[in-house]
Backbone as ProteinMPNN parsed JSONL, in Angstrom:
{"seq_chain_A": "XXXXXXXXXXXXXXXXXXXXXXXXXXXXXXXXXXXXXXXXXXXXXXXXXXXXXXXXXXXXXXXXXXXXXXXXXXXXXXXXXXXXXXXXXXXXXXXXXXXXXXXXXXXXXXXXXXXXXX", "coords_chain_A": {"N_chain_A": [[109.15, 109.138, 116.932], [110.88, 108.123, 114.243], [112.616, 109.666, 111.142], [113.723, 108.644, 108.297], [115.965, 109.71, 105.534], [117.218, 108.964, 102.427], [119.596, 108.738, 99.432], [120.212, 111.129, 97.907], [122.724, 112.661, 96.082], [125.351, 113.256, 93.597], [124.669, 114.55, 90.357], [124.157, 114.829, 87.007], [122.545, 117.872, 84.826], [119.381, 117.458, 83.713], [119.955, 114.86, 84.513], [118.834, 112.138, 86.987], [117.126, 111.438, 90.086], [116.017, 109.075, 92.738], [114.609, 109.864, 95.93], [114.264, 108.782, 99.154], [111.754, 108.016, 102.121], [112.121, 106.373, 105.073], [109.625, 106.438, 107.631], [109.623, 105.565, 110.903], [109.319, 104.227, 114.57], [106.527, 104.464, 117.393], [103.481, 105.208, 117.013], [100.114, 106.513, 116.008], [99.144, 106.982, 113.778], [99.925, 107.988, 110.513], [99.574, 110.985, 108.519], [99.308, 113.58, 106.294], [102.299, 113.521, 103.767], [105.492, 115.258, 103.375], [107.499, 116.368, 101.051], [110.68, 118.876, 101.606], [112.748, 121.433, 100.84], [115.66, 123.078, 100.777], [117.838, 125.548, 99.655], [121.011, 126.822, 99.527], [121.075, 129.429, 101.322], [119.042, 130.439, 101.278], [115.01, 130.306, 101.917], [113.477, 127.562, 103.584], [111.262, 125.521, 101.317], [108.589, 124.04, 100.285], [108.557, 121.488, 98.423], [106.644, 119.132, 97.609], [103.869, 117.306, 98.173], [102.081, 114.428, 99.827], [98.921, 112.706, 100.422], [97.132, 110.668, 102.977], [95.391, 109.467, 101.323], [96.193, 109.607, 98.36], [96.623, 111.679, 96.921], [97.991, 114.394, 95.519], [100.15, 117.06, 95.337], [102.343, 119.808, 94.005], [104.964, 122.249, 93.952], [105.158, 124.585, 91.716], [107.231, 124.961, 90.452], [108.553, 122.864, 90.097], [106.607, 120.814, 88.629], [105.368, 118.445, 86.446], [108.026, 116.983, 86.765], [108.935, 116.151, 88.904], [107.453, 113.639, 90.862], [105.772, 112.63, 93.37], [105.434, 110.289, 95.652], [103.976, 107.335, 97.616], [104.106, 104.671, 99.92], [102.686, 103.699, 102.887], [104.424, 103.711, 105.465], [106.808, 104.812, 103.825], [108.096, 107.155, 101.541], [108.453, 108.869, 98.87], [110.481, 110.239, 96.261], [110.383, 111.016, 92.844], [112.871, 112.438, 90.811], [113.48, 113.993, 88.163], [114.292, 115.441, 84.877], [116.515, 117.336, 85.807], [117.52, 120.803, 87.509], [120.025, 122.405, 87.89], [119.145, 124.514, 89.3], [117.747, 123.02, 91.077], [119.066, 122.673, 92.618], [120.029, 121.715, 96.205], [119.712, 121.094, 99.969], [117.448, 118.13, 99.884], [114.331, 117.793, 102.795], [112.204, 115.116, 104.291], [109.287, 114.833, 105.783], [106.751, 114.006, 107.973], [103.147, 114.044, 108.943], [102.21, 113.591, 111.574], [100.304, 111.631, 114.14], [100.061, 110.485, 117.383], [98.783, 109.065, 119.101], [95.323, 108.331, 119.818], [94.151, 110.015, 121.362], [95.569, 112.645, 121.102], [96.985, 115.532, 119.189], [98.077, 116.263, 115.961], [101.432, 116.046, 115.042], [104.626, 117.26, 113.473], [107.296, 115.667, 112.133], [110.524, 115.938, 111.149], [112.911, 114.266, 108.419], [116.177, 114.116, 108.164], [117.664, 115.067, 106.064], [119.132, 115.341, 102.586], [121.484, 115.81, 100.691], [121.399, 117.064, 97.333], [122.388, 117.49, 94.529], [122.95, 119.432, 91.432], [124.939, 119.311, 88.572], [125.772, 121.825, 86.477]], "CA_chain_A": [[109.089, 108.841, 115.506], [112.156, 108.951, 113.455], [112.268, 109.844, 109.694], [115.717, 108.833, 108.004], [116.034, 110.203, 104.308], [118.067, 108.816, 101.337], [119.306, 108.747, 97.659], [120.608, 112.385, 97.731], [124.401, 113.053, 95.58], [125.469, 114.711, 92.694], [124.059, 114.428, 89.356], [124.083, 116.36, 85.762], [121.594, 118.524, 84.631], [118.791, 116.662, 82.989], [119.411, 113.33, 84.875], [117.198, 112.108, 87.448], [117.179, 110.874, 91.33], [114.779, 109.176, 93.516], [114.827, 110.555, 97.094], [113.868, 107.784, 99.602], [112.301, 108.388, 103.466], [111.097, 105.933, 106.218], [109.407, 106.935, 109.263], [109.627, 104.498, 112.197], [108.477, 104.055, 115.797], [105.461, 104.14, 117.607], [102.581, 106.12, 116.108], [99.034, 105.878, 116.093], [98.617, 107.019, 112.348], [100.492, 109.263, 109.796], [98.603, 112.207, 108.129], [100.461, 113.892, 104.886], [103.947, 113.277, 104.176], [105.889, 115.862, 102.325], [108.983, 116.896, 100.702], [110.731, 120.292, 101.17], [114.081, 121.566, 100.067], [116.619, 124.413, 101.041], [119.048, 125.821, 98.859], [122.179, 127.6, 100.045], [120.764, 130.801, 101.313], [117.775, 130.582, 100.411], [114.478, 130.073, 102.827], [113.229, 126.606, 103.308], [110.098, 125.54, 100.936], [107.507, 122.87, 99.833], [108.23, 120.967, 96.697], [105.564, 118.105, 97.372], [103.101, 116.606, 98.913], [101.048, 113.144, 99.325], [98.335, 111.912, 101.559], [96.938, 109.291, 103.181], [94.447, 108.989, 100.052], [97.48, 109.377, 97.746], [96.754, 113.005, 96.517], [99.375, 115.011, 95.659], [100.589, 118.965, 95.433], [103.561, 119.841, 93.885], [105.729, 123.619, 93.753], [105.212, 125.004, 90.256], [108.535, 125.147, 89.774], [108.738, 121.031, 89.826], [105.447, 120.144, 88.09], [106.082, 118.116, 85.666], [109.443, 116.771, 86.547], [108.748, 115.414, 90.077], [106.377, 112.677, 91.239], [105.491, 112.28, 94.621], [104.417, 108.776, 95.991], [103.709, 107.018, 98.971], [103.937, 103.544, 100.815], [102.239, 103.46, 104.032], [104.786, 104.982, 106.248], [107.604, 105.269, 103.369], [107.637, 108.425, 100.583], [109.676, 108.734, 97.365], [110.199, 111.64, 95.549], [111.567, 110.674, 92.24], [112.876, 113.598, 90.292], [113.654, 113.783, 86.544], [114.757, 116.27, 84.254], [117.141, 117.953, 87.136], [118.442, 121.294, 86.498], [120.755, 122.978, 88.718], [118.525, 125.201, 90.365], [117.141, 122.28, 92.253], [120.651, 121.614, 94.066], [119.565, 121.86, 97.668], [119.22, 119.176, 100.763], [116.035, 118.073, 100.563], [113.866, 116.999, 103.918], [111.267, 114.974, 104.378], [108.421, 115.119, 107.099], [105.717, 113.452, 108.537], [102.327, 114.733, 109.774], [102.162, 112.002, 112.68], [99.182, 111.02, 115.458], [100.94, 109.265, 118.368], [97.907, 108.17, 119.707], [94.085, 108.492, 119.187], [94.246, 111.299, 121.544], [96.853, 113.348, 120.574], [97.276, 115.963, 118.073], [99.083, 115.771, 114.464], [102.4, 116.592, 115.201], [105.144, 117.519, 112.351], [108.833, 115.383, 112.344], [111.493, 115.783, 109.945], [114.3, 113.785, 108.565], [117.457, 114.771, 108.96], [118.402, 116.008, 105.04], [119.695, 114.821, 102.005], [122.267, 116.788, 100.003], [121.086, 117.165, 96.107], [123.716, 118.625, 94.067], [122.839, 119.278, 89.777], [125.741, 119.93, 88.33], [125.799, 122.237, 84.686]], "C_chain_A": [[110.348, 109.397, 114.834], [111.751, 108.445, 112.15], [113.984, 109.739, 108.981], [115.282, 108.618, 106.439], [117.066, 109.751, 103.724], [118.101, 109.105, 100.72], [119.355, 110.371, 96.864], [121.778, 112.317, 96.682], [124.077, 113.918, 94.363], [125.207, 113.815, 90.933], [123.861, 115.528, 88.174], [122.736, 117.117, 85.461], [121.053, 117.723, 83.481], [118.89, 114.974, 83.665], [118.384, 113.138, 86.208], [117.76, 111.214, 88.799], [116.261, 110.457, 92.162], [115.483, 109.411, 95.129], [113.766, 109.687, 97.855], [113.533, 108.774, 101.2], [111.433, 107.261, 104.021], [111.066, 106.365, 107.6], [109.124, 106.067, 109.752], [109.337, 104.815, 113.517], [107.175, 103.881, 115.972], [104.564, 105.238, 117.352], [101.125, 105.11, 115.701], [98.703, 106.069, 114.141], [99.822, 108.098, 111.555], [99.904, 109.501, 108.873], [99.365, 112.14, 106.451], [101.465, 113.423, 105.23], [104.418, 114.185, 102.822], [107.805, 115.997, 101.97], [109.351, 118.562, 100.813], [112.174, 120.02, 100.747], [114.991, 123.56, 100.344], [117.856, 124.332, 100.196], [119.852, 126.819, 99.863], [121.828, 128.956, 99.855], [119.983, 131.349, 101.096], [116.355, 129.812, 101.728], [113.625, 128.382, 102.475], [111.262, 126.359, 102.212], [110.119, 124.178, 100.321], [107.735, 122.911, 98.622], [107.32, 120.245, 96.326], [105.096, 117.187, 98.811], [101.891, 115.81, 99.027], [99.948, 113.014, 100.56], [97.934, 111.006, 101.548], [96.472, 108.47, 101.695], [95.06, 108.976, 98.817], [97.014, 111.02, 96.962], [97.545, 113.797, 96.844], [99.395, 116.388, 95.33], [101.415, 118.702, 95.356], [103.63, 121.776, 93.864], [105.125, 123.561, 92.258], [106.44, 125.167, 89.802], [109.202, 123.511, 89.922], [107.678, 120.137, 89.413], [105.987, 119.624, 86.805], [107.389, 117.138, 85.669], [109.386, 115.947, 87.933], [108.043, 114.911, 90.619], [106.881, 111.939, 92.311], [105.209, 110.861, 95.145], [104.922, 108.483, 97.23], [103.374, 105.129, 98.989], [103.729, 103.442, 101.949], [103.163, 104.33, 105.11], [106.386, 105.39, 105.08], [106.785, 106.423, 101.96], [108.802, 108.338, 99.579], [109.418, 110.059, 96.742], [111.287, 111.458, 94.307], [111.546, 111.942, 91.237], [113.907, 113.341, 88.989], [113.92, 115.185, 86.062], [115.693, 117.46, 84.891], [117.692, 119.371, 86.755], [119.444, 121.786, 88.26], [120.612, 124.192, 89.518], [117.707, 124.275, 91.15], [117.993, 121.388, 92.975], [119.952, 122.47, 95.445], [119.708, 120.575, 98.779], [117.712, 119.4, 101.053], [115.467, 117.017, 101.988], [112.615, 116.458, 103.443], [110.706, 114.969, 105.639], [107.427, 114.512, 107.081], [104.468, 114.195, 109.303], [101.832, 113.288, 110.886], [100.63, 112.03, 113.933], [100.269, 109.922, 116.635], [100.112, 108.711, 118.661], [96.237, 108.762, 119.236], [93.695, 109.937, 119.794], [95.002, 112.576, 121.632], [96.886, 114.626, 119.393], [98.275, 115.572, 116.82], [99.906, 116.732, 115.048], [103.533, 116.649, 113.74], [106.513, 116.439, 112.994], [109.252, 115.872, 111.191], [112.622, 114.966, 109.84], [115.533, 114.487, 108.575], [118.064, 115.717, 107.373], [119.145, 114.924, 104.254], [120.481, 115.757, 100.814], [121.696, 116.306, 97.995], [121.753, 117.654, 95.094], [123.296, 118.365, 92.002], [124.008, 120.224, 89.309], [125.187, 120.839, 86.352], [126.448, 121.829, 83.271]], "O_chain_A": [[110.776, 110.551, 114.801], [111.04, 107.484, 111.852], [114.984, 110.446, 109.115], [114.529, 107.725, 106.051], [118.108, 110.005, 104.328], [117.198, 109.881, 100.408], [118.848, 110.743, 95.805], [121.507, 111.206, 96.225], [123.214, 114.754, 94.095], [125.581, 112.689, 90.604], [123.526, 116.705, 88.305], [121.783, 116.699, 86.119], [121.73, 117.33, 82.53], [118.095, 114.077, 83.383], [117.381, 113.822, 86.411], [118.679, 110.408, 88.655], [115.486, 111.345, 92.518], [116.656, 109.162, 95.407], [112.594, 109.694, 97.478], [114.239, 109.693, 101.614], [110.274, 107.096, 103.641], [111.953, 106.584, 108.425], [108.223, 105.437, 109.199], [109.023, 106.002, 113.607], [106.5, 103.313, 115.113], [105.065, 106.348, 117.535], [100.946, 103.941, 115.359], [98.081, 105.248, 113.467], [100.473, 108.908, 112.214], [99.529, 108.574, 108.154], [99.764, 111.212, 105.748], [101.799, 112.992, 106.334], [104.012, 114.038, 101.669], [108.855, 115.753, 102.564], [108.628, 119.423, 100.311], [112.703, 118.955, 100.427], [114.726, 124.728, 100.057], [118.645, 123.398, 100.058], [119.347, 127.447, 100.793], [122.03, 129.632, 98.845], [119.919, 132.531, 100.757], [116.721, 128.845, 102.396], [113.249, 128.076, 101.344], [110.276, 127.032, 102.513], [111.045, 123.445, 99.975], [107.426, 123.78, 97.806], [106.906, 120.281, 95.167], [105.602, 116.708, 99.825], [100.823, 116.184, 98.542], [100.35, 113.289, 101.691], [98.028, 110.241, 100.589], [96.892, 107.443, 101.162], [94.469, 108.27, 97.999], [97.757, 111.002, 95.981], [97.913, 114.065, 97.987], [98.293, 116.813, 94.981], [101.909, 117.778, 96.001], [102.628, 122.485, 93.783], [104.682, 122.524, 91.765], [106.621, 125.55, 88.647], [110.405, 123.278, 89.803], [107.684, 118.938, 89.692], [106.871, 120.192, 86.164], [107.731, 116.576, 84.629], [109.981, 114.873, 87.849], [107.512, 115.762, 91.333], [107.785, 111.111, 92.417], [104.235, 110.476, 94.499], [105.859, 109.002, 97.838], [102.608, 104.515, 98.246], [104.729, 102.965, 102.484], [102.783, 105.412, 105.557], [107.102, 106.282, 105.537], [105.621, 106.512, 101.567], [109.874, 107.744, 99.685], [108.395, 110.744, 96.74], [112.505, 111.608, 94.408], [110.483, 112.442, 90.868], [114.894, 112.606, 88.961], [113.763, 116.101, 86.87], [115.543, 118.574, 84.39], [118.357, 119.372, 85.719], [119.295, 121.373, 89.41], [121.467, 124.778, 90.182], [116.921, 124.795, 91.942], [117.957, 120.295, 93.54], [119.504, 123.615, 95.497], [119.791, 119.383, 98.483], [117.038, 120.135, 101.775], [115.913, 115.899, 102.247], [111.964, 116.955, 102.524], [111.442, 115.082, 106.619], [106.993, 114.365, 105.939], [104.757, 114.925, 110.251], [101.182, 112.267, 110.66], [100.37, 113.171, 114.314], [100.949, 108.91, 116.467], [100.339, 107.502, 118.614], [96.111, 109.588, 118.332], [93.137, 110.829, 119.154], [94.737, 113.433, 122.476], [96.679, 114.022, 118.341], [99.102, 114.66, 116.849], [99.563, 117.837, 115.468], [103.119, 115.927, 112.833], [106.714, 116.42, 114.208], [108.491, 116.213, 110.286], [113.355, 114.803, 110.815], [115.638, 115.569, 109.152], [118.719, 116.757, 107.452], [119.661, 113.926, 104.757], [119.752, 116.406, 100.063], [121.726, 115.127, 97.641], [121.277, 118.771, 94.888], [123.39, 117.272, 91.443], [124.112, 121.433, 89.514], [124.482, 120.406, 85.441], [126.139, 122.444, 82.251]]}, "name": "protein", "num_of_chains": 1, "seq": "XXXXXXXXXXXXXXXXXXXXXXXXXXXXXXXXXXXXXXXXXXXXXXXXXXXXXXXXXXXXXXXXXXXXXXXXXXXXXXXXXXXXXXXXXXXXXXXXXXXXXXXXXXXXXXXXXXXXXX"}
C-alpha cells in the first residue's frame, strides 16, 4: 500500500491550503486515516483524524481552522486561517487491513512541506 501526499508550499499567514493523500494497492479495507505534522525540531504529532464512518478528532491547537474529510481511500485536510506556527511537513497515514485475516497495519506518505510565512 502506497500513500502519496500533496498540495504542501508556502503561504502567508491567514491564507489557507488543502493537503491532498491517496492510498493505493491491494488492501482488504482501510480503518482511520489521519493527518500528522512535524515541525523543525520538534516531535512528530496528530493534527487530525477521520474514519471509516466519517468522524473526526482534531489537535486543539487546529480546531476550528482545519477540517478533516474523507473519500473512500483519499483524505483532505483543508486548512484555513494558517499562522506560522503550523509550518511543518505534514504526513498522512493509513490504518490498512490487507486481507480479512490480517491485522490493521499503519503506512505513511512520504511528507509534504507546509511553510506560513509572517
Amino acid at each position: 500500500v502506497q500513500l502519496q501526499a500533496s498540495g504542501g508550499g508556502l503561504v502567508q499567514a491567514g491564507g489557507s491550503l488543502r493537503l491532498s493523500c491517496v492510498a493505493s494497492g491491494s488492501y482488504f479495507s482501510i480503518n482511520a486515516m489521519d493527518w500528522y505534522r512535524q515541525a523543525p525540531g520538534k516531535q512528530r504529532e496528530l493534527v487530525a483524524t477521520v474514519t471509516t464512518e466519517g468522524s473526526t478528532n482534531y489537535a486543539d491547537s487546529v480546531k476550528g481552522r482545519f477540517t478533516i474529510s474523507r473519500d473512500n481511500a483519499k483524505v483532505f485536510l483543508q486548512m484555513n486561517s494558517l499562522k506560522p506556527e503550523d509550518t511543518a511537513v505534514y504526513y498522512c497515514n493509513a490504518h490498512v487491513r490487507r486481507s480479512f485475516y490480517t491485522p490493521v497495519l499503519l503506512y505513511w506518505g512520504q511528507g509534504t512541506l507546509v511553510t506560513v510565512s509572517s
